[in-house]
Predicted model as a PDB file, atoms N, CA, C, CB and O in Angstrom, pLDDT in the B-factor column:
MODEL        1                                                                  
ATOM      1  N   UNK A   1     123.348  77.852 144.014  1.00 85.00           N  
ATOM      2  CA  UNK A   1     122.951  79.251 144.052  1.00 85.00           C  
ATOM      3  C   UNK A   1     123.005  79.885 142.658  1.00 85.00           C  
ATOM      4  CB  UNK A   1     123.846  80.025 145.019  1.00 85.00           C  
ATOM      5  O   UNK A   1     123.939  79.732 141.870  1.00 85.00           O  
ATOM      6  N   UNK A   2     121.753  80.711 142.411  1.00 89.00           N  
ATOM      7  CA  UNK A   2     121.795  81.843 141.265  1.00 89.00           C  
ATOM      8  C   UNK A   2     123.088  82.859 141.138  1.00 89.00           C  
ATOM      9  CB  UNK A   2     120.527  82.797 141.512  1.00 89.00           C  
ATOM     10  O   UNK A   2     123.131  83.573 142.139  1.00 89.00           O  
ATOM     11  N   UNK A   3     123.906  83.075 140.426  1.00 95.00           N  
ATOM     12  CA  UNK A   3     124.393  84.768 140.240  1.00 95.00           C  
ATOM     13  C   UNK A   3     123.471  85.578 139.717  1.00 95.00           C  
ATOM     14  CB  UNK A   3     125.597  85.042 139.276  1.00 95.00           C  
ATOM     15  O   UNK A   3     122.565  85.157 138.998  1.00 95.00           O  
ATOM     16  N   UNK A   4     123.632  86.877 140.051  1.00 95.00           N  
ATOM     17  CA  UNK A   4     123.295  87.844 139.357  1.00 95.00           C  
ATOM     18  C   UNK A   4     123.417  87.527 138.127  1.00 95.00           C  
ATOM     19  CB  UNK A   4     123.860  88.856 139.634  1.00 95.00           C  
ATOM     20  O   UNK A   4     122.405  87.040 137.621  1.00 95.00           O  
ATOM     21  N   UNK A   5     124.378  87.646 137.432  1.00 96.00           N  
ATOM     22  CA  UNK A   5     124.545  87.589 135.886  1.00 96.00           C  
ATOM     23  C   UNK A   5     123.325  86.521 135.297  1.00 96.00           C  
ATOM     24  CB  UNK A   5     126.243  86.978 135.472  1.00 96.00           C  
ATOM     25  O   UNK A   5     122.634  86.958 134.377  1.00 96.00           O  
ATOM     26  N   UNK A   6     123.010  84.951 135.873  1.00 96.00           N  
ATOM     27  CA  UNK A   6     122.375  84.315 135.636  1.00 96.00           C  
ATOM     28  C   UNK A   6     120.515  84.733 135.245  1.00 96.00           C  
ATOM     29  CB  UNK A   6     122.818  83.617 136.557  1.00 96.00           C  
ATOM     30  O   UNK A   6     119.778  84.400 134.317  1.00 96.00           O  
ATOM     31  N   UNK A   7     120.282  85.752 136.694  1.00 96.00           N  
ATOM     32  CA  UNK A   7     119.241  86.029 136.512  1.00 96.00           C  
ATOM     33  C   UNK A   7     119.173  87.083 135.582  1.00 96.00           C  
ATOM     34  CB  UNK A   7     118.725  86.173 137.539  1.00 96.00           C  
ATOM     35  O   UNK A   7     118.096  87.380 135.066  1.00 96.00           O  
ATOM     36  N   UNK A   8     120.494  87.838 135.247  1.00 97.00           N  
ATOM     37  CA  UNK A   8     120.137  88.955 134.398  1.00 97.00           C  
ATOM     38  C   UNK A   8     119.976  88.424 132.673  1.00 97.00           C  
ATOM     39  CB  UNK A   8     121.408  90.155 134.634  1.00 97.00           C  
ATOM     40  O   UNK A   8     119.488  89.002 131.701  1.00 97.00           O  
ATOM     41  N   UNK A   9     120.498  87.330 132.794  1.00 97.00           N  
ATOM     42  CA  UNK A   9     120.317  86.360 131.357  1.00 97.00           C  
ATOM     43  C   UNK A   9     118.844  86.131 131.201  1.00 97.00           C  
ATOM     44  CB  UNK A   9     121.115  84.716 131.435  1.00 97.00           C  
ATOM     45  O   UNK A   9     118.157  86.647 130.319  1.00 97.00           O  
ATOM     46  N   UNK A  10     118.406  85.291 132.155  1.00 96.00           N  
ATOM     47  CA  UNK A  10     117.190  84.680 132.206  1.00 96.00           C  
ATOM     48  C   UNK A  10     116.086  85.620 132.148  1.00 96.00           C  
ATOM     49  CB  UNK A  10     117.102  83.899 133.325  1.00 96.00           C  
ATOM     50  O   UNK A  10     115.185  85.498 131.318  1.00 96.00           O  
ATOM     51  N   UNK A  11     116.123  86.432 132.892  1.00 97.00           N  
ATOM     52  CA  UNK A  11     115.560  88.174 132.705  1.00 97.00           C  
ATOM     53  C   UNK A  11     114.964  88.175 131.947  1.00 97.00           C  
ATOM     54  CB  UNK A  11     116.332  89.346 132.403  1.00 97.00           C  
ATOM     55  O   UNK A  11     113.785  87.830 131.861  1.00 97.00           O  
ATOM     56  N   UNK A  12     116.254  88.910 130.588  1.00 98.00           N  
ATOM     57  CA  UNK A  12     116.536  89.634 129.437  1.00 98.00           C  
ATOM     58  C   UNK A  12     115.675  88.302 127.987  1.00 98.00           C  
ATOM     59  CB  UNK A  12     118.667  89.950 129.422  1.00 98.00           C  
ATOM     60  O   UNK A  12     114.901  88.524 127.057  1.00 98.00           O  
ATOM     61  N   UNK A  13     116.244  87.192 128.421  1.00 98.00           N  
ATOM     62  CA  UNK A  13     115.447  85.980 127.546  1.00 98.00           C  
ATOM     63  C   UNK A  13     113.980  85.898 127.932  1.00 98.00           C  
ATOM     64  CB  UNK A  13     116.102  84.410 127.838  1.00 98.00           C  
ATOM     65  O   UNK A  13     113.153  85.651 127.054  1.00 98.00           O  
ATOM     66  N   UNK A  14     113.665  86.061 128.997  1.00 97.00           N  
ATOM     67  CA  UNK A  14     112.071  86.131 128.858  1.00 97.00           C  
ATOM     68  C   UNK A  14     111.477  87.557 128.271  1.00 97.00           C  
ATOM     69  CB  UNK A  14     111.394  85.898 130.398  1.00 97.00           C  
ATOM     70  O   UNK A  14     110.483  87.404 127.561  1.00 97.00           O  
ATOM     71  N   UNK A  15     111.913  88.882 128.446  1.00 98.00           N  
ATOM     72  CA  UNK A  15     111.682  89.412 128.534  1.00 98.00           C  
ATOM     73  C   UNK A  15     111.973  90.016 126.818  1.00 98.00           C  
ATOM     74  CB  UNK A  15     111.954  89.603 129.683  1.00 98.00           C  
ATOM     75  O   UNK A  15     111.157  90.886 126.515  1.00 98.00           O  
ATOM     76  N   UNK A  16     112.542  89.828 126.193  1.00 97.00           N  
ATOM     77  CA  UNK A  16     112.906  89.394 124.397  1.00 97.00           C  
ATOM     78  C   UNK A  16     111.383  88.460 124.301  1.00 97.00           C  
ATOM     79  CB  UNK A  16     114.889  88.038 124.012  1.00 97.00           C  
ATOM     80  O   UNK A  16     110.377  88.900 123.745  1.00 97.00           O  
ATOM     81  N   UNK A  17     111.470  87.094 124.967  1.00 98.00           N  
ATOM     82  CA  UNK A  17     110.732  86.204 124.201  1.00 98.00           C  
ATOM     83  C   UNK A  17     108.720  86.769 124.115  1.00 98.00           C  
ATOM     84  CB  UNK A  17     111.105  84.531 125.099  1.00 98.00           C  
ATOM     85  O   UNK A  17     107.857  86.654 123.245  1.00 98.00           O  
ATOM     86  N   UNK A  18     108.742  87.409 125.626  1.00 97.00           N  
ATOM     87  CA  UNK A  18     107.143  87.844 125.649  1.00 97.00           C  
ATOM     88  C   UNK A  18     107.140  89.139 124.797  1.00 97.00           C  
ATOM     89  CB  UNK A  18     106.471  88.184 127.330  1.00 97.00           C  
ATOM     90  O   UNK A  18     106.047  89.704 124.755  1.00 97.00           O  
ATOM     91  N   UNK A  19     108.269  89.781 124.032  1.00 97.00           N  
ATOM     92  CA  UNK A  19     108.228  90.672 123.237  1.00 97.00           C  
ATOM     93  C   UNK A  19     107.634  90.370 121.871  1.00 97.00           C  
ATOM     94  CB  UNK A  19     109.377  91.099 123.209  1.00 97.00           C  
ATOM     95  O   UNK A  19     106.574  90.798 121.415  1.00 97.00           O  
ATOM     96  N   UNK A  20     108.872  89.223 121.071  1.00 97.00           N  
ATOM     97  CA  UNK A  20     108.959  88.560 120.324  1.00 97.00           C  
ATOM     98  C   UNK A  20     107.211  87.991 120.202  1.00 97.00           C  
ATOM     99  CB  UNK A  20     110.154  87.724 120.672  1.00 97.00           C  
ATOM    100  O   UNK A  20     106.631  88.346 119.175  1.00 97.00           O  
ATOM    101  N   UNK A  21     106.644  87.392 120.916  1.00 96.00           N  
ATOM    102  CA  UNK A  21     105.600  86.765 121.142  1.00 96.00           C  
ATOM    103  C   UNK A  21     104.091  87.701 120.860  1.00 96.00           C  
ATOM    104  CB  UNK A  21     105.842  86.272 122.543  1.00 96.00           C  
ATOM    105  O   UNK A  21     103.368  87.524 119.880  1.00 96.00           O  
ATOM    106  N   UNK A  22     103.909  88.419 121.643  1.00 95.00           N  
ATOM    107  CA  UNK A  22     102.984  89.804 121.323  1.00 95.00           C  
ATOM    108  C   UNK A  22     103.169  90.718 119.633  1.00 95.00           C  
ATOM    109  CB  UNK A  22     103.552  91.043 122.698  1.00 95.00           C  
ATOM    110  O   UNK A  22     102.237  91.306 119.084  1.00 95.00           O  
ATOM    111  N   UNK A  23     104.576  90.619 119.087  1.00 94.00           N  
ATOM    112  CA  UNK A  23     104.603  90.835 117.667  1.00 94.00           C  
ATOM    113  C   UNK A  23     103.701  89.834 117.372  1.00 94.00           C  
ATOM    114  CB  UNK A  23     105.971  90.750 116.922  1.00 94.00           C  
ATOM    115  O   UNK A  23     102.492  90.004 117.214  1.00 94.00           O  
ATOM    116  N   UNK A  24     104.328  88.733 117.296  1.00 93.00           N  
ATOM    117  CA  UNK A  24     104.285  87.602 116.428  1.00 93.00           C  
ATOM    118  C   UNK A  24     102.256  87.742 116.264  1.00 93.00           C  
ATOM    119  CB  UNK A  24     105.178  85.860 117.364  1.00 93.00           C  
ATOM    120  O   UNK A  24     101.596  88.031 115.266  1.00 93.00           O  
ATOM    121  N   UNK A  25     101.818  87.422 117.594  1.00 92.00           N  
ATOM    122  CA  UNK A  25     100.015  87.934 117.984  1.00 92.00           C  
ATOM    123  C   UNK A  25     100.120  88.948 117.445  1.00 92.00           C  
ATOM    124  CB  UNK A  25      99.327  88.219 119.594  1.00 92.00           C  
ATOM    125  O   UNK A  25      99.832  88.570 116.310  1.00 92.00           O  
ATOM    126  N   UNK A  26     100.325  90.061 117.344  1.00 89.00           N  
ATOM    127  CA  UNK A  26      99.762  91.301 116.601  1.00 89.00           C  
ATOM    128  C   UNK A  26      99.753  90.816 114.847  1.00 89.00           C  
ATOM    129  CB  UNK A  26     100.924  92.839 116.962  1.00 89.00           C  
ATOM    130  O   UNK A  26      98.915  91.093 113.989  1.00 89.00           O  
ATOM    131  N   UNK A  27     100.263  90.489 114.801  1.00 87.00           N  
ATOM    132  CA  UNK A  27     100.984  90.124 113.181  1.00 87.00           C  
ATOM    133  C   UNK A  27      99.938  89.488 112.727  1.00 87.00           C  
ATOM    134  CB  UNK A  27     102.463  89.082 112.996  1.00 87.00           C  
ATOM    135  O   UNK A  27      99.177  89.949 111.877  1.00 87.00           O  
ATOM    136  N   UNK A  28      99.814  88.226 113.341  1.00 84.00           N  
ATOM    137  CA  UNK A  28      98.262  87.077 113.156  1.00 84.00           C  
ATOM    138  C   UNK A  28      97.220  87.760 113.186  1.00 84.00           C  
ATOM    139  CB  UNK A  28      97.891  85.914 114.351  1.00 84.00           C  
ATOM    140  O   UNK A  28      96.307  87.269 112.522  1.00 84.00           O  
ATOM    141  N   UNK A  29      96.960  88.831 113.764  1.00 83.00           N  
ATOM    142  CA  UNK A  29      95.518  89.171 113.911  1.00 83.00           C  
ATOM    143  C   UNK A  29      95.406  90.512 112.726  1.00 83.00           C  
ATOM    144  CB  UNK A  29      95.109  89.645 115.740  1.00 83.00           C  
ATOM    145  O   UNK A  29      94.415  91.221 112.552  1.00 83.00           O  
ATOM    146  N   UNK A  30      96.412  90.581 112.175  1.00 76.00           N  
ATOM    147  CA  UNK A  30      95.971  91.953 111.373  1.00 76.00           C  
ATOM    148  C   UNK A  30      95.640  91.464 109.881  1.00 76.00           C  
ATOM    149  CB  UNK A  30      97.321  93.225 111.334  1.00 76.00           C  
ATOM    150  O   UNK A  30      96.546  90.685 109.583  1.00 76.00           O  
ATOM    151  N   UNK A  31      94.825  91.568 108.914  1.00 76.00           N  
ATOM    152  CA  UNK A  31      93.659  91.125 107.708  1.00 76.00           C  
ATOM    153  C   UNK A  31      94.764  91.761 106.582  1.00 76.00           C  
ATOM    154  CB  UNK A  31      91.662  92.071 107.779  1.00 76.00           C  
ATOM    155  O   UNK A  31      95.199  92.872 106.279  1.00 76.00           O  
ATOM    156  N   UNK A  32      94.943  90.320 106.148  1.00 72.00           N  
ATOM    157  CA  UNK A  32      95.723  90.118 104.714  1.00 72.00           C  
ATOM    158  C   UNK A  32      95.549  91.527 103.615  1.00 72.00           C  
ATOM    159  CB  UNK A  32      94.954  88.597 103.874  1.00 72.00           C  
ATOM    160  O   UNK A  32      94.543  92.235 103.672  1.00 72.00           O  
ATOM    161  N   UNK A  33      96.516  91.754 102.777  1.00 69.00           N  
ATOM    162  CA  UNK A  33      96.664  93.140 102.742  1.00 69.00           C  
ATOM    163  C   UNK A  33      95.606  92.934 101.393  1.00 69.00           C  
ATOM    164  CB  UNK A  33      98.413  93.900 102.614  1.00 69.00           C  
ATOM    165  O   UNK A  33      95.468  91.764 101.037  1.00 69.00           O  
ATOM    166  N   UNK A  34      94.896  93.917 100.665  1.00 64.00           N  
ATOM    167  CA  UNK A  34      94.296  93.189  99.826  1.00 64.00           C  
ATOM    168  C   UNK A  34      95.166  93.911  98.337  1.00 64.00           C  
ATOM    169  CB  UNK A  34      92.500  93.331 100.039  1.00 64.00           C  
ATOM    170  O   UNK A  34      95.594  95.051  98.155  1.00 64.00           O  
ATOM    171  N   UNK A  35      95.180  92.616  97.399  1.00 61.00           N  
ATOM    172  CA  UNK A  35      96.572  92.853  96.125  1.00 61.00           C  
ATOM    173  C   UNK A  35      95.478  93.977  95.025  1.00 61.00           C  
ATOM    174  CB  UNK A  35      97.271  90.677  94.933  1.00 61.00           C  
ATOM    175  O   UNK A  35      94.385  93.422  94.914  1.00 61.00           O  
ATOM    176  N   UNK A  36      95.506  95.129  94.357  1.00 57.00           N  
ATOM    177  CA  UNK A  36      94.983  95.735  93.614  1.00 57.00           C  
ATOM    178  C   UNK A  36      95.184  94.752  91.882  1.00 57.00           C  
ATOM    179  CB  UNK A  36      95.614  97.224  93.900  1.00 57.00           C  
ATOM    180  O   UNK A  36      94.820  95.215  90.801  1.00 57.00           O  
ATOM    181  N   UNK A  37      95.872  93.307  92.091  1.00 57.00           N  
ATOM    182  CA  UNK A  37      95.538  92.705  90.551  1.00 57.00           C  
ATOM    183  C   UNK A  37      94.045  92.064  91.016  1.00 57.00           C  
ATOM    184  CB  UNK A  37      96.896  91.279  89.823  1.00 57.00           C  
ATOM    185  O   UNK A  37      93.391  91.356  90.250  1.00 57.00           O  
ATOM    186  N   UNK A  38      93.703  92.330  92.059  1.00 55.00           N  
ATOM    187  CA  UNK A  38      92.176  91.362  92.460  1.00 55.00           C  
ATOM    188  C   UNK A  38      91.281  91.310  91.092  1.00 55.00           C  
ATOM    189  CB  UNK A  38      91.009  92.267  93.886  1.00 55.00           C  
ATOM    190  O   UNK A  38      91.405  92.113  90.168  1.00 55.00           O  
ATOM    191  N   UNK A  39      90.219  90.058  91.134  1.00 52.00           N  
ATOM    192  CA  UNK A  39      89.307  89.667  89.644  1.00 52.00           C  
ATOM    193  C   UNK A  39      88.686  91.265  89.733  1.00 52.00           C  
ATOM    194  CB  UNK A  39      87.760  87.994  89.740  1.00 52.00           C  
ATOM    195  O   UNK A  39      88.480  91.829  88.659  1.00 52.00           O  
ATOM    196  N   UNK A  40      88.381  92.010  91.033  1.00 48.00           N  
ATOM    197  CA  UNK A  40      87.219  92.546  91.500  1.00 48.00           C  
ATOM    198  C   UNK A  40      87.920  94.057  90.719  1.00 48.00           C  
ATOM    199  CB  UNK A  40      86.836  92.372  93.429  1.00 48.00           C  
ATOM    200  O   UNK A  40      87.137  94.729  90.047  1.00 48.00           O  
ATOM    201  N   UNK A  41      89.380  94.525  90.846  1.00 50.00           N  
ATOM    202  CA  UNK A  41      89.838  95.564  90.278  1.00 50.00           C  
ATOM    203  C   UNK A  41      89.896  95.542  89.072  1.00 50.00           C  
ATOM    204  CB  UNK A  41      90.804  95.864  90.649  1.00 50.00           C  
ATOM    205  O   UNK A  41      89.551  96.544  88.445  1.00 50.00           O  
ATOM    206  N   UNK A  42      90.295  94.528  88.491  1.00 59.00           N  
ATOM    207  CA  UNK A  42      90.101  94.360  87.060  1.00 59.00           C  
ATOM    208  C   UNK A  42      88.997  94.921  86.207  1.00 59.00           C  
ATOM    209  CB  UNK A  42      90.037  93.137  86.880  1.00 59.00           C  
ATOM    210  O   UNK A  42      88.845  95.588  85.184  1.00 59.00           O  
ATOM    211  N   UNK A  43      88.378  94.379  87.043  1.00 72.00           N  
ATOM    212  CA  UNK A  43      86.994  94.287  85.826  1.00 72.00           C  
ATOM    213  C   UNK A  43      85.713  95.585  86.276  1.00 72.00           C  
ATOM    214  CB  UNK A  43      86.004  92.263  86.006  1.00 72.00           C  
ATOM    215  O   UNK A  43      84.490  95.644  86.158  1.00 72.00           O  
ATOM    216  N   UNK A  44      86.664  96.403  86.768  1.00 74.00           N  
ATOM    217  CA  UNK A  44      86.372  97.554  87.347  1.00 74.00           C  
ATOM    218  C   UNK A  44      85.991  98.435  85.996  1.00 74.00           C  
ATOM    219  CB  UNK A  44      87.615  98.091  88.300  1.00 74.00           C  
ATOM    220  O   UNK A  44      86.492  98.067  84.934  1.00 74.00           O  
ATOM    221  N   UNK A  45      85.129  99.572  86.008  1.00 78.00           N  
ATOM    222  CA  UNK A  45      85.088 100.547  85.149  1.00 78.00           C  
ATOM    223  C   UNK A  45      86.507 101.661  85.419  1.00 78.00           C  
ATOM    224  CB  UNK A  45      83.588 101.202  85.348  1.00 78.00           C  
ATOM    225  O   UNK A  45      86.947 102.005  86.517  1.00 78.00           O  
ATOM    226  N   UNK A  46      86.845 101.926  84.523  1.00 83.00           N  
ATOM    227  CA  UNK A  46      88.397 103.432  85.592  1.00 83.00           C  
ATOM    228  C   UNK A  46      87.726 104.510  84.721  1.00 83.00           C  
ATOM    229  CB  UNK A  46      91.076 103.335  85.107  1.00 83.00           C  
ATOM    230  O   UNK A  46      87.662 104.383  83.498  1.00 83.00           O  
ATOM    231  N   UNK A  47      87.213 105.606  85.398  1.00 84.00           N  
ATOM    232  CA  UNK A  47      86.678 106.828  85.430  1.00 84.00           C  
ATOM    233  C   UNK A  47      88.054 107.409  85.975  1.00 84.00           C  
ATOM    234  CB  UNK A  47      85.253 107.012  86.314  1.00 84.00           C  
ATOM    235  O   UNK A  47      89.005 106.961  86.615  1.00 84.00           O  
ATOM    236  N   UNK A  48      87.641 108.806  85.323  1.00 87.00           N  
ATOM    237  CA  UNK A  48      88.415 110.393  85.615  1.00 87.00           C  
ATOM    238  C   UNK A  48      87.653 111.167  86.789  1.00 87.00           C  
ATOM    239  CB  UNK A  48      88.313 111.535  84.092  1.00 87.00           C  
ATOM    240  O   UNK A  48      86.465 111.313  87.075  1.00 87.00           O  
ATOM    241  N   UNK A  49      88.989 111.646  87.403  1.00 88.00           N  
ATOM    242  CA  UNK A  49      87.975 112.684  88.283  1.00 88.00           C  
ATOM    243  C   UNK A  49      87.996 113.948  87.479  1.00 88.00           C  
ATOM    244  CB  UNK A  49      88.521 113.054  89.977  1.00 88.00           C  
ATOM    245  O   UNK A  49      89.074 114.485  87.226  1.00 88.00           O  
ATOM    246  N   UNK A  50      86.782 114.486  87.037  1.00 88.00           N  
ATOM    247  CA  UNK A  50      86.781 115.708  86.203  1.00 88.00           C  
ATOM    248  C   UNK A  50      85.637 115.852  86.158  1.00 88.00           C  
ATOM    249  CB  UNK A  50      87.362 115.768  84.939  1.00 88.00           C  
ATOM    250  O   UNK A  50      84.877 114.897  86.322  1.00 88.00           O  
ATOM    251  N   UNK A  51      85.154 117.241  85.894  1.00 89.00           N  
ATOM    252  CA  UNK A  51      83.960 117.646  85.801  1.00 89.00           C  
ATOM    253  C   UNK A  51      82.681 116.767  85.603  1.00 89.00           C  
ATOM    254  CB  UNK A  51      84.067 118.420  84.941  1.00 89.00           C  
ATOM    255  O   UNK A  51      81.700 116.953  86.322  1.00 89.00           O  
ATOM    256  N   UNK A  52      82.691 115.957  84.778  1.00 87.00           N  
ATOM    257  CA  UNK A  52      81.991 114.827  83.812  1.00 87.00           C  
ATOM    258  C   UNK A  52      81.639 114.130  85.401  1.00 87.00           C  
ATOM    259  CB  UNK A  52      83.223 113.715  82.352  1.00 87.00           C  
ATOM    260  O   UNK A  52      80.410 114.195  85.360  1.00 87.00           O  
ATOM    261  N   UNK A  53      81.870 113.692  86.362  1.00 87.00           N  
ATOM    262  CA  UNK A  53      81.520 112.495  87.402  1.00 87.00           C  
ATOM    263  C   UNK A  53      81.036 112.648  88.135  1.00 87.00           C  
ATOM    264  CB  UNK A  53      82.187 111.875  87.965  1.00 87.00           C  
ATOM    265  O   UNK A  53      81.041 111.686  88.902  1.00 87.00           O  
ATOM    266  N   UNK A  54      80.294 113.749  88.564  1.00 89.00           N  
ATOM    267  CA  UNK A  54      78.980 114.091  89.012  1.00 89.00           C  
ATOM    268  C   UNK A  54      77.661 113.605  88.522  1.00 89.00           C  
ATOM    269  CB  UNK A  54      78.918 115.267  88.897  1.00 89.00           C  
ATOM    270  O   UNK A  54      76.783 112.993  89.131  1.00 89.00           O  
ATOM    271  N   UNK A  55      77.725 114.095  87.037  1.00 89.00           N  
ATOM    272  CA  UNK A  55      76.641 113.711  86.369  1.00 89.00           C  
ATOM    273  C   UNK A  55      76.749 112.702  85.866  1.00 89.00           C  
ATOM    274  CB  UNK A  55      76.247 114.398  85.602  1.00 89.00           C  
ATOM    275  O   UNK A  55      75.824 112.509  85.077  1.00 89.00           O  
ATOM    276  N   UNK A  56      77.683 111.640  85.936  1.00 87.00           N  
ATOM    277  CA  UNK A  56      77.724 110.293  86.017  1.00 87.00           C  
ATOM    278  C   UNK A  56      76.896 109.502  87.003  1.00 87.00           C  
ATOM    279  CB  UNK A  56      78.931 110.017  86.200  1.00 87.00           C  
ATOM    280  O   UNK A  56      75.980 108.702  86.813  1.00 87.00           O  
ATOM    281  N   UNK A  57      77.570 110.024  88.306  1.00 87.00           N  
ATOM    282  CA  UNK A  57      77.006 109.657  89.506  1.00 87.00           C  
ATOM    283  C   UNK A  57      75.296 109.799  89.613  1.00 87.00           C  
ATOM    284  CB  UNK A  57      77.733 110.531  90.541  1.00 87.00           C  
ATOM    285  O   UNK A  57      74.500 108.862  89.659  1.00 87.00           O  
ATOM    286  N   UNK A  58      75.024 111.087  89.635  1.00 89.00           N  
ATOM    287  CA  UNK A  58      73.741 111.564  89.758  1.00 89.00           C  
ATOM    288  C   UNK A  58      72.685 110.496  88.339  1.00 89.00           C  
ATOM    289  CB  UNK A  58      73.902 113.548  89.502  1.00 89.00           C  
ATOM    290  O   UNK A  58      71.519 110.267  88.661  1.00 89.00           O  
ATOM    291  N   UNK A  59      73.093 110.018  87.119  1.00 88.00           N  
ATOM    292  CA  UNK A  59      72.656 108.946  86.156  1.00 88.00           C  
ATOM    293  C   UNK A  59      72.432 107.713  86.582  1.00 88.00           C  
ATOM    294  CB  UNK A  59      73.486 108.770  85.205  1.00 88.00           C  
ATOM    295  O   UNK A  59      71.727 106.809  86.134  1.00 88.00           O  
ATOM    296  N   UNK A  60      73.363 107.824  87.827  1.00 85.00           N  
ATOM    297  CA  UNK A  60      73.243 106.395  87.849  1.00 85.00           C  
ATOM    298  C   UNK A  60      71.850 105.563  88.985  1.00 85.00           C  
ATOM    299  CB  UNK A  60      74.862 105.972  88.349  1.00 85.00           C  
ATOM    300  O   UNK A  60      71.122 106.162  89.776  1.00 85.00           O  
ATOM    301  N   UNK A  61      71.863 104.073  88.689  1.00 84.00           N  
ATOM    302  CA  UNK A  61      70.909 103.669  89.488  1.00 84.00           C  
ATOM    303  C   UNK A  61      71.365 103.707  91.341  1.00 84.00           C  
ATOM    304  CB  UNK A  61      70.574 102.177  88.854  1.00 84.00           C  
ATOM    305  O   UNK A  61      72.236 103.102  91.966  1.00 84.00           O  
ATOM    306  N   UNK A  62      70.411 104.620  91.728  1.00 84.00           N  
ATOM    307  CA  UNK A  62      70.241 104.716  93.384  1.00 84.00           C  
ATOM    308  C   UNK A  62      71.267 105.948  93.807  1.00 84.00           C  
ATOM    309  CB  UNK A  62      70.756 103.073  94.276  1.00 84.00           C  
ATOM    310  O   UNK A  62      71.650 106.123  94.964  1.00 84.00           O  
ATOM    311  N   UNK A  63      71.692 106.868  92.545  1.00 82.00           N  
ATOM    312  CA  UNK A  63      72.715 107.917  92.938  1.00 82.00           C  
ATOM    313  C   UNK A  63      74.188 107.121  93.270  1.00 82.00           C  
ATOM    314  CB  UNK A  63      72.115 108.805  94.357  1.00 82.00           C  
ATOM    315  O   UNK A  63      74.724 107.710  94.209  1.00 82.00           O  
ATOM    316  N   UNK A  64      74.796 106.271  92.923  1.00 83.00           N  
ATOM    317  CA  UNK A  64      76.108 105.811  93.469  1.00 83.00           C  
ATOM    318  C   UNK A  64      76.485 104.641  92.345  1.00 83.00           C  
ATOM    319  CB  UNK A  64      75.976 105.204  95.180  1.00 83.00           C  
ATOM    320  O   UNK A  64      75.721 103.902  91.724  1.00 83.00           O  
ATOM    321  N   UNK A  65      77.964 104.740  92.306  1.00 81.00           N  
ATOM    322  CA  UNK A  65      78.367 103.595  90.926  1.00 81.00           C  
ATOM    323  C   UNK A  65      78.907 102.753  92.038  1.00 81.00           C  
ATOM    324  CB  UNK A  65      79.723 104.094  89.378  1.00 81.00           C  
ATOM    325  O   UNK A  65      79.741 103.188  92.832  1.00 81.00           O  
ATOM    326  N   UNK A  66      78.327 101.308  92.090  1.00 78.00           N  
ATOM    327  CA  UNK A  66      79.276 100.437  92.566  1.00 78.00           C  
ATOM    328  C   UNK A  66      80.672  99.650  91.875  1.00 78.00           C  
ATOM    329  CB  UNK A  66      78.490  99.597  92.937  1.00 78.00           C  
ATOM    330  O   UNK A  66      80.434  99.318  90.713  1.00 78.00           O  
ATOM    331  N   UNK A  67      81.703  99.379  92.215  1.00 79.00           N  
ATOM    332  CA  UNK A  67      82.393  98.792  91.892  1.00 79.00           C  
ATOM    333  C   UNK A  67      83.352  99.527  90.692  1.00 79.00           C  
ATOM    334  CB  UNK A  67      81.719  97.761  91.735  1.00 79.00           C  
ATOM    335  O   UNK A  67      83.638  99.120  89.566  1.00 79.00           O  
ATOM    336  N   UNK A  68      83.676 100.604  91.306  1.00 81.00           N  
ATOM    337  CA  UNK A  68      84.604 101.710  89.801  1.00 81.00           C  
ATOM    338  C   UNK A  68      86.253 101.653  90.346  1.00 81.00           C  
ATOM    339  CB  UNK A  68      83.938 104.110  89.745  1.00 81.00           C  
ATOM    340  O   UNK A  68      86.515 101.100  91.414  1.00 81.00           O  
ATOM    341  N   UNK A  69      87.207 102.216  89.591  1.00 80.00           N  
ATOM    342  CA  UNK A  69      88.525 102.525  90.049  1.00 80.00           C  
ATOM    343  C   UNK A  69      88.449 104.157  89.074  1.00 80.00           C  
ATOM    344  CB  UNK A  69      89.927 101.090  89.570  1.00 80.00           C  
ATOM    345  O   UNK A  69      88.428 104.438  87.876  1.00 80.00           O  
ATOM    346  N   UNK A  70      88.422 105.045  90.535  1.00 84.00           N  
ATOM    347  CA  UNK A  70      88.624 106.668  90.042  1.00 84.00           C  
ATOM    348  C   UNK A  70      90.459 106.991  90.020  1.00 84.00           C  
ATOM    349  CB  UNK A  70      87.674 107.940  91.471  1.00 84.00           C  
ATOM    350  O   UNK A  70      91.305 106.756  90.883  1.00 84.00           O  
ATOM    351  N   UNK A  71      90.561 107.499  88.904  1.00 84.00           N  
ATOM    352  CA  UNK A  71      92.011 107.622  88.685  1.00 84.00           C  
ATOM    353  C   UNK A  71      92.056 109.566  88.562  1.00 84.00           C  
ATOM    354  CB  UNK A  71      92.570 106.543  86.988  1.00 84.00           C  
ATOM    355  O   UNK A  71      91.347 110.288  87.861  1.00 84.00           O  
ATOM    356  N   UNK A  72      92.840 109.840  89.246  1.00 77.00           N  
ATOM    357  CA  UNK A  72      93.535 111.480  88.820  1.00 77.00           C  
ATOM    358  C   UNK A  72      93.265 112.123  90.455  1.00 77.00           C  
ATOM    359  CB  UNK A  72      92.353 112.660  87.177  1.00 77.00           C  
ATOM    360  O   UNK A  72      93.585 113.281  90.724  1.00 77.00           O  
TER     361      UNK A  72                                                      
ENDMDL                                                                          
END                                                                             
């Protein structure tokens, strides 16, 4: 025969482990953080936000700068 206490063990251990388990799945499925030393930040232009970046923008080809790092 089971005790109580037994099932309240066995319980509490499944009930930890399908916890434990659903982290662990959430964890796997969420997209690697991305590092700001990337080749892609680097070699970035770094513009000011200040008056001047409008008429940067508006110069440029198709109205939009691809690939900048705006600082301020």
């Amino acid at each position: 025969p089971i005790t109580p206490a037994e099932l309240l063990c066995l319980g509490s251990s499944l009930a930890f482990s399908g916890l434990f388990y659903y982290l662990y799945r959430r964890k796997a499925r969420a997209p690697a953080p991305v590092h700001t030393e990337s080749l892609l930040f680097q070699e970035a232009p770094k513009l000011q936000v200040d008056d001047d970046l409008p008429a940067l923008v508006s110069a440029a080809d198709g109205g939009c700068l691809p690939y900048v790092a705006l600082e301020g």
